[in-house]
Every structure is written in structure tokens, then in C-alpha cells.
C-alpha positions in Angstrom: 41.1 10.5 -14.5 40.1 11.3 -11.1 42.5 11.0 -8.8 39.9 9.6 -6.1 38.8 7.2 -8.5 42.2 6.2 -9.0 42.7 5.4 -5.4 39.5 3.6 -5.0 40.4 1.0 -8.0 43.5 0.8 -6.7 42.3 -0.5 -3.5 39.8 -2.5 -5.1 42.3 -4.0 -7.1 44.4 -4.5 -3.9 41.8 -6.2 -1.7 41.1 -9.1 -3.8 44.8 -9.6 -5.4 46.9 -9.9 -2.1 47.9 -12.8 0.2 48.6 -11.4 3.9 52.2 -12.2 4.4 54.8 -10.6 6.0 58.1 -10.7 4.1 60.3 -13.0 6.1 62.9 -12.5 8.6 66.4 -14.2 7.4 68.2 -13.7 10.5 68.3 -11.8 13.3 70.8 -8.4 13.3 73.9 -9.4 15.4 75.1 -6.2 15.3 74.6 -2.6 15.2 75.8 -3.0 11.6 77.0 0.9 10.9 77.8 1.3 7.4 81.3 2.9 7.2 81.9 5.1 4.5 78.4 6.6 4.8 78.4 10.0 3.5 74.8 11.9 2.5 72.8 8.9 2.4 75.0 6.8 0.3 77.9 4.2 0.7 81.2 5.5 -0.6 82.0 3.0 -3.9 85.5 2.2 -2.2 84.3 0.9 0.8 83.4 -2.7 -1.2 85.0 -4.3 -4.0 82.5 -3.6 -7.5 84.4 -5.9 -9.6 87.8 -3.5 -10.5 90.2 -6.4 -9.0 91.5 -9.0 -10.8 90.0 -11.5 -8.6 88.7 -14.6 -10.4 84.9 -15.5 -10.0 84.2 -16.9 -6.9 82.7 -20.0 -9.2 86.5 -20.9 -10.2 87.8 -20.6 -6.5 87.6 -24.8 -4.8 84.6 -24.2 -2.6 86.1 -27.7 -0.8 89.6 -26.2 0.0 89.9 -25.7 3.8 92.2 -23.8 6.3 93.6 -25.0 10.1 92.4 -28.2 11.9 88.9 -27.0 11.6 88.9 -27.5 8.4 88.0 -24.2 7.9 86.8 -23.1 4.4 89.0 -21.3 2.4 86.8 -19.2 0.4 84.8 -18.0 3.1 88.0 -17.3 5.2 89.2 -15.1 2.6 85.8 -12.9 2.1 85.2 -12.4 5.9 88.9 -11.0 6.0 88.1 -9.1 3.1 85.1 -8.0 4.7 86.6 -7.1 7.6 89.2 -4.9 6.0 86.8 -2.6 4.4 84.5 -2.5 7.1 87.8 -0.4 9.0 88.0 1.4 6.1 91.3 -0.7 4.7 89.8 -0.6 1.3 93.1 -0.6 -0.6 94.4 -3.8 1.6 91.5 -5.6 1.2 91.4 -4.7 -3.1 95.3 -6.3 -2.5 93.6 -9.5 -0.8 91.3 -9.9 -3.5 94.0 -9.2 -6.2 96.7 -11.6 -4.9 94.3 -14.9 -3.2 91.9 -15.1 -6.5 89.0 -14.7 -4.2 86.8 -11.8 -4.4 85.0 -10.4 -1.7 81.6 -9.8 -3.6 80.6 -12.4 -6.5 80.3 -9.6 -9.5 76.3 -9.7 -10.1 76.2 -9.0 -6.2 78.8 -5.7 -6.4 76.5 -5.0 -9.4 73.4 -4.8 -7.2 75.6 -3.2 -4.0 76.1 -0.4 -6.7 72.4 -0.4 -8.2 70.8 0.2 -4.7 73.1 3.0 -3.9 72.3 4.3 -7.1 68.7 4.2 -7.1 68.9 2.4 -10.2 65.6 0.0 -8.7 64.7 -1.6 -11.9 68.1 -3.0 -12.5 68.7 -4.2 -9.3 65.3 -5.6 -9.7 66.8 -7.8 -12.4 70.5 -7.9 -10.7 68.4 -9.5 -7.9 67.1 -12.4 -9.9 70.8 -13.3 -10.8 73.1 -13.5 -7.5 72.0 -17.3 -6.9 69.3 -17.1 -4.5 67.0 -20.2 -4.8 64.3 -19.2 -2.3 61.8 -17.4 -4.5 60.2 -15.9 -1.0 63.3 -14.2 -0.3 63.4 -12.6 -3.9 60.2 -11.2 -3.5 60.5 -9.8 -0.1 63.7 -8.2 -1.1 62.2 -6.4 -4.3 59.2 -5.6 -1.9 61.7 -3.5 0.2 63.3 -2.0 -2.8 60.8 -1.0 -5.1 58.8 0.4 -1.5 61.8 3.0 -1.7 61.7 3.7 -5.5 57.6 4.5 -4.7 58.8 6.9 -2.2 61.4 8.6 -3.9 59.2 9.1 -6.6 56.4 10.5 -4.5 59.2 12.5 -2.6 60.3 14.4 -6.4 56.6 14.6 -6.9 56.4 12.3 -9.2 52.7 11.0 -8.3 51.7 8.8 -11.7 55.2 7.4 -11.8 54.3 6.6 -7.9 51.0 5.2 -8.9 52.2 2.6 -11.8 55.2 1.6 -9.7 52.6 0.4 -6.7 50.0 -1.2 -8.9 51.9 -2.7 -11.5 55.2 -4.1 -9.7 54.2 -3.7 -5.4 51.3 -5.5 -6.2 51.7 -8.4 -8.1 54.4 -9.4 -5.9 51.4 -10.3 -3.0 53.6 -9.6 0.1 52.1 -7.3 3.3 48.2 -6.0 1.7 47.6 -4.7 4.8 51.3 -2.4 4.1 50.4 -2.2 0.5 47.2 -0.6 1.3 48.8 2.0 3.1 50.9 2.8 0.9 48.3 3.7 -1.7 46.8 6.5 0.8 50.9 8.0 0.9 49.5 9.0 -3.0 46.7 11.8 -1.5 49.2 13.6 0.0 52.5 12.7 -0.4 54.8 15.2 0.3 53.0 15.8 3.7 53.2 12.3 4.5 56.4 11.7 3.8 58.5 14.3 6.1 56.5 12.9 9.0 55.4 16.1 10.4 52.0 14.3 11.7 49.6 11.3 10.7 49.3 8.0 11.6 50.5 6.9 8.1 53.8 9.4 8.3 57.1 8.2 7.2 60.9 8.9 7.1 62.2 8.9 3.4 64.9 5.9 4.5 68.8 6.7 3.1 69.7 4.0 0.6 72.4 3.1 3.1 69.4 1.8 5.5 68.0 0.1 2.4 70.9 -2.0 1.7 71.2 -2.8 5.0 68.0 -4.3 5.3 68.7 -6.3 2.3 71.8 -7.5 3.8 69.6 -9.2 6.9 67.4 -10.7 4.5 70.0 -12.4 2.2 71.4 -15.4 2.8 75.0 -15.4 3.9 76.6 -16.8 1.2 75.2 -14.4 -0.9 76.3 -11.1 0.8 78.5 -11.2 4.0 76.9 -10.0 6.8 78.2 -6.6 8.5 81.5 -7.2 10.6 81.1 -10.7 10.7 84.8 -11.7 11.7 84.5 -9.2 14.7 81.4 -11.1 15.5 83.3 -14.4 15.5 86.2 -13.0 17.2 83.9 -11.3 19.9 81.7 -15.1 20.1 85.2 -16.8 21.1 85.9 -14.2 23.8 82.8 -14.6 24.9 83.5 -18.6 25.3 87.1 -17.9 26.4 85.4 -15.9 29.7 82.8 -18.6 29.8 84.7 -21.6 30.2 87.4 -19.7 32.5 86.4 -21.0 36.0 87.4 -17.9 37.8 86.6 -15.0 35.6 84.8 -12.6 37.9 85.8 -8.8 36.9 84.6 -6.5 33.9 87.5 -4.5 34.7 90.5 -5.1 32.0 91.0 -5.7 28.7 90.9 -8.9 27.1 93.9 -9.3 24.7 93.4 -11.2 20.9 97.1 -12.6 21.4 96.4 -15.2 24.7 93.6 -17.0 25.6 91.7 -15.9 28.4 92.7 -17.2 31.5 91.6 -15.6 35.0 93.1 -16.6 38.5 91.9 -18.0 41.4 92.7 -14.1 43.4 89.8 -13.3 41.4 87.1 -15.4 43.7 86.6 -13.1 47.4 88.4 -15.9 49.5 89.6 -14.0 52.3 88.4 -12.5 55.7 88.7 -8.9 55.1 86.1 -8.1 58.3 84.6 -9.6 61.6 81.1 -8.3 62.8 80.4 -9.2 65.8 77.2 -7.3 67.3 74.7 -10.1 67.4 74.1 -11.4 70.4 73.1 -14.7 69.2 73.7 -17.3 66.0 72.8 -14.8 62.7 70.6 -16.9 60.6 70.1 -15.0 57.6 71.6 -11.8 55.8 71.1 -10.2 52.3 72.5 -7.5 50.6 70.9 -4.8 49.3 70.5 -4.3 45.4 72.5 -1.5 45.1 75.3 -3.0 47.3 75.4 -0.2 49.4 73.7 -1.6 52.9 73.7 -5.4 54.5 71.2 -6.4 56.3 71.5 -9.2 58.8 68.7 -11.1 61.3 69.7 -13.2 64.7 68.1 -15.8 67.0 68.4 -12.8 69.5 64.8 -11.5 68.0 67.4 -8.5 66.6 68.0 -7.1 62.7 70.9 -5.2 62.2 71.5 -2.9 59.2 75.1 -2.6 58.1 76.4 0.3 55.8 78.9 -0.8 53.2 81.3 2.2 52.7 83.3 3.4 49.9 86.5 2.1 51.2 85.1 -1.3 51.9 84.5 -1.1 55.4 81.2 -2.6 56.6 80.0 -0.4 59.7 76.7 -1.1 61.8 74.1 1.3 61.0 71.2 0.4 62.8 70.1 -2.0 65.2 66.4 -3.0 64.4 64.7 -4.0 67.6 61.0 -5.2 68.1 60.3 -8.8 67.1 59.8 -11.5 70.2 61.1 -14.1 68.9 64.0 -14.8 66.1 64.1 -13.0 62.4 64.3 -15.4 60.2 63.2 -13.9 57.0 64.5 -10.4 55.4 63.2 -8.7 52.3 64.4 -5.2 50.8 62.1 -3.3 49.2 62.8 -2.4 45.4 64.2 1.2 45.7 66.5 -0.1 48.7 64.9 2.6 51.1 62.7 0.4 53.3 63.3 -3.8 54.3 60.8 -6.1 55.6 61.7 -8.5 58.3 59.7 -11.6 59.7 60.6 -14.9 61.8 58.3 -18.1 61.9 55.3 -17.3 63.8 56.0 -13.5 64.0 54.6 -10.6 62.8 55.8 -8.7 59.6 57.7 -5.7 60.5 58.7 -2.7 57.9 61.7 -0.7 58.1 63.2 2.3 57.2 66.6 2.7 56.5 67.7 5.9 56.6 65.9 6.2 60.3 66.1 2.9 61.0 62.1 3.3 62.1 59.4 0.5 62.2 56.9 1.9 59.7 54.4 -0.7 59.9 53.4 -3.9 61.5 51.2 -6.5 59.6 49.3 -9.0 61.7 46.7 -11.7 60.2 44.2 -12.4 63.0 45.5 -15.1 65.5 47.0 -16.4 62.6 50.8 -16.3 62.8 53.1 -14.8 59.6 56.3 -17.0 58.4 57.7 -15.2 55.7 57.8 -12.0 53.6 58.5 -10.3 50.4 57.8 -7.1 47.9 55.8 -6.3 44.7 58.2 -4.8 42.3 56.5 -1.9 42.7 57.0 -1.8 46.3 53.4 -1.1 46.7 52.2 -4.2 48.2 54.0 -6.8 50.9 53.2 -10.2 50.8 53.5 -12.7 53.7 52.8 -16.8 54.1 50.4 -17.4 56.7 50.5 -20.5 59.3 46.7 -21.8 57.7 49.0 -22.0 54.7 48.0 -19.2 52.6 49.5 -16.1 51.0 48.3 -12.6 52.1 48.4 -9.7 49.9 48.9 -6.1 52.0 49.4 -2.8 51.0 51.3 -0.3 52.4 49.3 0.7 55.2 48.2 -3.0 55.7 44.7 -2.8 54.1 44.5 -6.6 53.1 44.5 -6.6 49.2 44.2 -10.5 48.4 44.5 -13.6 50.2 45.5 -16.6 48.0 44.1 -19.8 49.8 44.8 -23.6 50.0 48.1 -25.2 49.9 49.7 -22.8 49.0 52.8 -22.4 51.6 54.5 -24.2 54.3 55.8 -23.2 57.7 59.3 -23.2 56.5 59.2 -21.5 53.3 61.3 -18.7 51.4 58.6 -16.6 49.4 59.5 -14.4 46.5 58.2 -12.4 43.8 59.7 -12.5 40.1 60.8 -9.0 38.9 58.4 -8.4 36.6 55.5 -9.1 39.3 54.2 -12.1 37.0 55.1 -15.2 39.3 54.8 -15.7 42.5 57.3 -18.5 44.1 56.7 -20.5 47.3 56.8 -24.0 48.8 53.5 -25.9 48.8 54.8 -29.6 50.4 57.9 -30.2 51.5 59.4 -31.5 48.4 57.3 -29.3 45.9 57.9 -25.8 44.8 54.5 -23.3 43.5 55.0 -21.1 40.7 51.9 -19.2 40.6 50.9 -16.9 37.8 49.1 -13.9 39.2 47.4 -13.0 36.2 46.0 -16.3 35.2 46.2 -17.9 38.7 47.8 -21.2 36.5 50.1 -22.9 38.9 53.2 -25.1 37.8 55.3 -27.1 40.4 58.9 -28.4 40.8 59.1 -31.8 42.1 61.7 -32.8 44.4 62.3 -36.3 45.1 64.0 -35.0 48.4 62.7 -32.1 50.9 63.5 -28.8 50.0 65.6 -27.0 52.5 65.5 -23.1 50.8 65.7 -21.7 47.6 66.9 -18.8 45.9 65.6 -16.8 42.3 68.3 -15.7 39.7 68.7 -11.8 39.0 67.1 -12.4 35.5 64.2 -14.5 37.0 65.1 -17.6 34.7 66.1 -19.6 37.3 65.9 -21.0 40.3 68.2 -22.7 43.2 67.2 -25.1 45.7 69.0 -26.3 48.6 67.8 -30.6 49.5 68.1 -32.3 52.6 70.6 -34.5 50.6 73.3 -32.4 50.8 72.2 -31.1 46.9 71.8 -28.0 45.3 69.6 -28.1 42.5 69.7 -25.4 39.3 66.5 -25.4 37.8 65.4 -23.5 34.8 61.6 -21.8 35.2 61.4 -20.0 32.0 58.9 -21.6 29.6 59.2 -25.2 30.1 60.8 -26.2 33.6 63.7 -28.0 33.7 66.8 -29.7 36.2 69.8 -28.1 34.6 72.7 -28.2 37.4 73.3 -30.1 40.4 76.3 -28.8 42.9 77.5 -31.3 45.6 80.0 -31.2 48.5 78.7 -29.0 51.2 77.4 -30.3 54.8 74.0 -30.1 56.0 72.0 -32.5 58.6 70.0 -30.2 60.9 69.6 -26.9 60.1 68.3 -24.9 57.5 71.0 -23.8 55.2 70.9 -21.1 52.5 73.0 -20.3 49.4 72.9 -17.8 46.6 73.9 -16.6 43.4 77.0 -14.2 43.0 79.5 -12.7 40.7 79.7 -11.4 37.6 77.0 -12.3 35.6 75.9 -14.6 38.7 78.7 -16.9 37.6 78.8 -18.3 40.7 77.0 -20.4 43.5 77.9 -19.8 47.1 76.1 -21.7 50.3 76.8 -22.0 53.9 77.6 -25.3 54.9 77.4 -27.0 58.7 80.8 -27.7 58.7 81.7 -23.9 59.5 82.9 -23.1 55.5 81.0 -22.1 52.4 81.4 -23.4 49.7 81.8 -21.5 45.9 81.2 -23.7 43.0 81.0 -22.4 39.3 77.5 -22.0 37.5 78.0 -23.3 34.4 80.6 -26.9 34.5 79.1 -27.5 37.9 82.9 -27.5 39.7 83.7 -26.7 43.3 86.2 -24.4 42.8 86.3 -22.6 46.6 86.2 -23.5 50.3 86.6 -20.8 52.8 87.5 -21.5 56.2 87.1 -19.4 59.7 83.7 -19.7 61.2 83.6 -22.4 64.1 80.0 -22.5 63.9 77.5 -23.9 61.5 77.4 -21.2 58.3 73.6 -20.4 57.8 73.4 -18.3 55.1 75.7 -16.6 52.2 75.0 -12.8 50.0 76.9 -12.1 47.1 76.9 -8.1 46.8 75.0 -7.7 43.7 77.3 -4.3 42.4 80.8 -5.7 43.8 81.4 -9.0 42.7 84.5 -9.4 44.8 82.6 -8.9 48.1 81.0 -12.1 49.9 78.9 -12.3 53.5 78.6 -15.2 55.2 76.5 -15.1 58.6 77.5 -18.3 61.4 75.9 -19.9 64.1 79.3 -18.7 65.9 77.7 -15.3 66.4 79.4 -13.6 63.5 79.2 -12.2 60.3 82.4 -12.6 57.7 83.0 -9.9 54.9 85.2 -11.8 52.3 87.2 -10.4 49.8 90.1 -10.8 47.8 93.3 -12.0 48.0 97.6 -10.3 47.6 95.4 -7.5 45.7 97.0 -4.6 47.6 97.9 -1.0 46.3 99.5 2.0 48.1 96.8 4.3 49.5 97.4 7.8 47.8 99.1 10.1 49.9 99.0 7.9 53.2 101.4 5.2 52.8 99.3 2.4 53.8 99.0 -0.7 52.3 94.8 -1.4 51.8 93.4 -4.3 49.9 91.1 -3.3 46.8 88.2 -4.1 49.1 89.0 -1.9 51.8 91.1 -2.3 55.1 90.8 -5.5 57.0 88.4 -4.5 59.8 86.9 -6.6 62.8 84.1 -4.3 64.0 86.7 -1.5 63.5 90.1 -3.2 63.8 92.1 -4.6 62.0 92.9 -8.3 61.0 
């Protein structure tokens, strides 16, 4: 018969005897899952047990029979041990286990089919498949779809091209998962050989290892049936992982973290001393902000002045320029995305753009007589945005061309304005108790409503969430991805007058920091909500605080006393190589170039 004719009942037959379904997902891969033992394709027999041990079936074992105060099941304690043991290649140890607790690792029709796959012996894993207790006849047929696709292209890979043909129409088929895959498959037959080694096409495909196969397999099963890869380091790396987040002061990635203690972090690990003084503003510092690659501070004054600081290697915080030009006070600083240029505005002012190797004005941005309040950057760092006094929100870019101006309520003359990450939302302050989320694509707007007026607010590194700081003396935590939502409130800092800022900082932005009127800042942690910190030593009003974003043991707090504080951490002190000196791990304690 013609093989064109061939194809074209083939497809016939396809295109009326397929439901479009896509074989189902059991679980997501929770881990890289590399196959030990792996050697030309095919798992090495001793890396799982196939039924040689004297272990009883797992039928005879008490399924109800449990472990600790957890009540932990036996069985399934046993098998991920057992697991474990020949995923490191212990295959001897974990054939004892099985041996001596009664308790295989794999039931014996599952080793069967383990065995089977890796043997390419498809039609009687096929029928293995049909006897390891899965009840979900979905699952059965997406996992003989993904074996009997590799016995069709083994065949067609050995040439095989009839074989290739009856396998696809008399067992792909029938089984009416994926038409739109099954339809492709059935153009592989033309020319097989070319299409398999993937040298071009659009229809091109890797011959898979039967490793890979089983694999896949393995994420479709249910559990119970076959253990999934590594699954006791997965646990053991879960309860780390809720060790570090219920420890209230964890704050490095530096160290190991041991199986034989629980994890338990200090409070030296929280920046809670004065390492450095800057004192080159002329009046109270209002705001400051580190850079994103922690390598600069930048920090705005009531004295119309913006002073770039240069974080050095050693720790030490030295002014790099002083940015003069505005008339009245800088209350609003932006750095671009790349960290070469920074935007600086005040309330009523023009927008100002900076670079920071020169320490230059690049560019001013002016509206008209209308007067600018605040600024902020695309993502790209192609476009500057500012809120405007008729409360709007102008769209520049670079060389001030006006892009867009979004109208109406949509800012207020004492607003923070940013920009999510990903350049999707735009965030602002439309009333004084209602944060904007603007979508800039579909211009959809969703709000956050306050039932007190909103001081500031700040957007999370991951753009999830956001913090706002209320005249009550409240910060509020608020989730913005998908649907919105209050998570968090953090109490016990001071504010009556003035506008106060705070932040998020630490590893992982564990931690929220704000300035307080009481001259301290305040540190609580993210997650339980607990004021954990108070740092004393300003005498004025603390306006704003900046976590660096690269060293999470670096805090800067700007004061109303006319100074910037660089904190850091505490009795961590090591002998400077080849000098003698005694230096803290954040560098020597400076003020403005002595020491404290």
C-alpha cells in the first residue's frame, strides 16, 4: 500500500476518533530528580530493589502502624529511608532495610514495571501498568500514552516503519489523549530518521533515554504507588526551610545549617549598632535609599541638597558627590535600573536627573506652571515618570519629550510613586486614605482602602507586596498579587507630625524597619509580626530607613538631627590580616572619617 495513502487514513482515522486532552499533570517536580546510577541511557538494576529481598508484600505490612508523636506511618517511614538510601547509591544498606523491617521499598508488580521500562519491554509494562493499584483510569492512560510514544520512536529510530505505524493506530490511538500530539506524530512516519535526530523541522525530536521516561512516569504516579525522587531530602530540606522561617533573627546565607540542632540564629545577627556618623547635610535629611547593587547611598535634605555616598569594600561610607540645584527641599529620590543615573524631586519642584559617576545634572523636567511632586523609573530606564500638582501622572522620556499623561485623580501632593519591576503596574496615592494600582496595559485600576490616611508606602523586591505607613501609628502589609489583601500589621513606632518612611530589608526581606519620631527605628520581623529591635542614637525625629539590598547586615537611617547613621552589627570583630587592628565585619567604625 501507498505509503501516502497510509498517512492520509491514518489521519482520517485520527481526526474523528480523538478527544483533545492533555494527559494530566500529577504533581509538580520538586526537584531536579537526577537519576543516580544512570549509565548509557538506562538505570543500573541495583540502584532499586526488583523483588530479590526477602521483604514481605507491602499488603502484609499494618498500613495503621505509626512512628514518633506524629504518628508518623510506619510503612511509609521505612520506603522513604529506603529510598533515600539508594538514591546515594547505598543499595546494599537499603536491600538490608528491606530484608530485616519486612517492608519493601517497591511493591513487586511496581519493580516489575521499573525493570520493564528500562528494558524496553513496552507491551509488558503496558500490562504491568494495569496491576500496581492505580484506580484513576486517566492516569493509566496518560502513562501508557508516554510509554508506548517511546516504543513508536524506537521503532521508527531502528527503522522499523510498519511496526511504527500499527503501534500509533492500533494502541496511540484508541487511548484518545493529545490528537493534536498524535497527529504529529503520524508525520514522524515520512521521514523518520531525519526527524528524529533533530537536525531541523518544526516537528524534530530528541530520541528521550528510558531514564527520562521513567522519570516522567514517576511525576505522573501517585505517591503511594512509586516514591517520588529524593523525597526524605525534600522533607528534611522543607523543615530547614521552616527552622530559618520561624527563627526571628535569621538574617545571613553565610554558614551551614547542621541536621543535629535546630536552627537557632541570634540577635548579633540584626545591624543594631552605629558603625558611622555622616554628617554633611546642612539641614534635617528627609529621605535616603540605597542603590540596588548596594554599592552607592543616596540621601536628600531640607537644605534643597542630594548627596551621593559611595559604600566601600571595607564598609566605610564616604561622600561622593554633593548634588546641588533644586530651590527648595528633595524630598523624593529614585535610582535608575542599572544604578548609573538617580532622579531627585521635592514637592513643588522640578525633576532633576543625575549621573553618578560625574555627579552631573543630565536633565531637568518641567510641566508647564504646573509644579512636579514625585518621581520614579520604567524598568527599562527609558522613561521617568513624575506626579503632577493638577494630580496627574506624566510620562517623559529621556530627553523629556512628553510620552503620556495619565489624568484625573490619579495622585496627591504627598505621594510616593513607583513602578512594579516588570513595568505592568503603576502604584500611587489617589485620596488620602486610598492607594491606585494602575495597570498600564489595560488602564484597569484597583485600590487599597485605608480606613486611616496614608502616610508613605513602600513595594517589596518581588513586587507582591506592598507596605504602608498610617497616621495611626500602623504599618500595614498588604498583598497586591492577584486578589488584594491585609496580611500584616506592625505596631509600636511614634509618628504625629511628620511624614515617616519605612522599608523592607534582610535576607529574603525578612524584615521591616521604619523611622519613628521618637529619634529610634524600629525592626520588626515580616512574618509573626514581632518587634524584635529598637535602635537608639539620633536626637531628632528619624525620617526615613534603607536596608542595603546586597548586605543584609547594613542599615541607614536619615534624622531630623542633621545626620545620617550606618548600622551594623554587633561583638562581630576579626583581626585585620597583616595589620593588627581589630575591624568589625562591616568595616571600621567611621564618623565622616573617624572613628567611634
Amino acid at each position: 500500500m501507498d505509503l501516502f495513502v497510509i498517512i492520509y487514513g491514518l489521519n482520517a482515522h485520527f481526526m474523528g476518533g480523538v478527544e483533545d486532552n492533555e494527559p494530566p499533570s500529577k504533581r509538580v517536580k520538586a526537584s531536579s530528580r537526577e537519576l543516580k546510577g544512570v549509565s548509557n541511557g538506562l538505570k543500573e538494576p541495583a540502584t532499586y530493589s526488583f523483588g530479590a529481598s526477602m521483604a514481605r508484600p507491602l499488603a502484609s505490612q499494618g498500613d495503621n502502624e505509626v512512628t514518633g508523636s506524629k504518628g508518623v506511618k510506619k510503612v511509609e517511614f521505612v520506603r522513604i529511608i529506603a529510598e533515600a538510601l539508594y538514591s546515594l547509591g547505598y543499595s546494599k544498606t537499603g536491600a538490608c532495610l528491606e530484608e530485616e523491617s519486612g517492608i519493601p521499598f517497591q511493591s513487586p508488580p511496581v519493580s516489575i514495571f521499573i525493570q520493564q521500562v528500562l528494558d524496553g519491554n513496552w507491551d509488558g509494562s503496558i500490562a504491568t501498568l494495569h496491576k500496581i493499584g492505580i484506580m484513576d483510569e486517566s492516569i493509566i492512560k496518560s502513562a501508557s500514552f508516554i510509554i508506548l510514544q517511546q516504543k513508536f520512536f524506537e521503532l521508527l529510530d531502528r527503522e522499523k516503519l510498519m511496526e511504527a505505524l500499527k503501534t500509533l493506530r492500533t494502541e496511540i490511538s484508541p487511548l484518545s489523549i493529545n490528537s493534536d500530539r498524535v497527529r504529529e506524530l503520524s508525520f514522524f512516519i515520512l521521514s523518520p530518521k531525519f526527524r528524529i535526530t533533530g537536525v531541523s523541522g518544526q516537528q524534530s525530536v530528541k530520541l528521550k533515554a528510558r531514564s527520562e521516561i521513567l522519570e516522567e512516569l514517576q511525576n505522573l504516579l501517585p505517591p503511594t504507588v512509586m516514591i517520588p525522587d529524593r523525597r526524605l531530602l525534600q522533607l528534611v530540606e522543607q523543615a530547614l526551610d521552616l527552622q530559618r522561617e520561624a527563627c526571628l533573627f535569621h538574617n545571613s546565607d553565610v554558614g551551614e545549617t547542621s541536621l543535629f540542632t535546630d536552627h537557632q540564629c541570634g540577635r548579633d545577627q540584626i545591624p543594631s549598632q552605629t558603625i558611622q556618623i555622616l554628617q554633611e547635610h546642612q539641614d534635617e535629611v528627609w529621605y535616603l535609599q540605597f542603590s540596588q547593587n548596594g554599592k552607592y547611598l543616596v540621601s536628600s535634605s531640607s537644605d534643597n541638597s542630594a548627596i551621593i555616598w559611595e559604600v566601600g569594600s571595607d564598609g566605610k561610607v564616604s561622600l561622593k558627590h554633593r548634588l546641588i540645584g533644586h530651590r527648595r527641599p528633595v524630598s523624593s529620590i529614585s535610582w535608575s535600573p542599572d544604578d548609573d543615573q538617580i532622579l531627585t524631586c521635592g514637592i513643588e519642584e522640578v525633576v532633576r536627573r543625575w549621573d553618578v559617576t560625574s555627579g552631573a545634572c543630565l536633565h531637568v523636567y518641567e510641566k508647564g506652571l504646573l509644579g512636579l511632586v514625585s518621581c520614579s523609573w520604567s524598568p527599562d530606564g527609558k522613561c521617568v515618570f513624575s506626579g503632577l500638582t493638577d494630580k496627574s501622572i506624566i510620562i517623559w522620556n529621556l530627553d523629556g519629550k512628553e510620552m503620556e499623561c495619565l489624568k484625573g485623580q490619579k495622585t496627591i501632593k504627598n505621594s510616593d510613586l513607583q513602578i512594579t519591576s516588570d513595568g505592568k503596574l503603576i502604584i500611587t496615592m489617589c485620596k488620602e486614605t486610598t492607594i491606585l494600582l494602575i495597570d498600564r496595559e489595560s488602564r484597569c485600576e484597583r485600590c487599597i482602602e485605608e480606613q486611616q490616611m496614608i502616610v508613605s508606602f513602600t513595594l517589596s523586591r518581588d513586587n507582591k507586596c506592598l507596605l504602608v505607613s498610617l497616621v495611626n501609628e500602623e504599618l500595614h502589609l498588604w498583598n497586591i498579587e492577584n486578589h488584594i489583601r491585609l496580611v500584616a500589621k506592625y505596631k509600636g513606632h511614634k509618628r504625629s507630625r511628620f511624614i515617616v518612611n519605612a522599608c523592607f530589608g534582610g535576607v529574603e526581606q525578612a524584615f521591616i524597619a521604619s523611622g519613628s519620631e521618637d529619634s529610634q527605628v524600629y525592626i520588626w520581623h515580616r512574618g509573626p509580626g514581632e518587634l524584635i529591635e529598637t535602635l537608639e542614637g539620633h536626637s531628632g525625629a528619624v525620617n526615613c530607613v534603607s536596608w542595603n539590598p546586597v548586605n543584609p547586615h547594613m542599615l541607614a537611617s536619615a534624622s531630623d538631627d542633621r545626620s545620617i547613621r550606618i548600622w551594623g552589627l554587633k561583638q562581630l570583630r576579626s583581626k585585620q590580616k597583616g595589620k593588627g587592628k581589630s575591624v568589625s565585619n562591616n568595616g571600621v567604625h567611621y564618623c565622616n572619617g573617624a572613628t567611634i
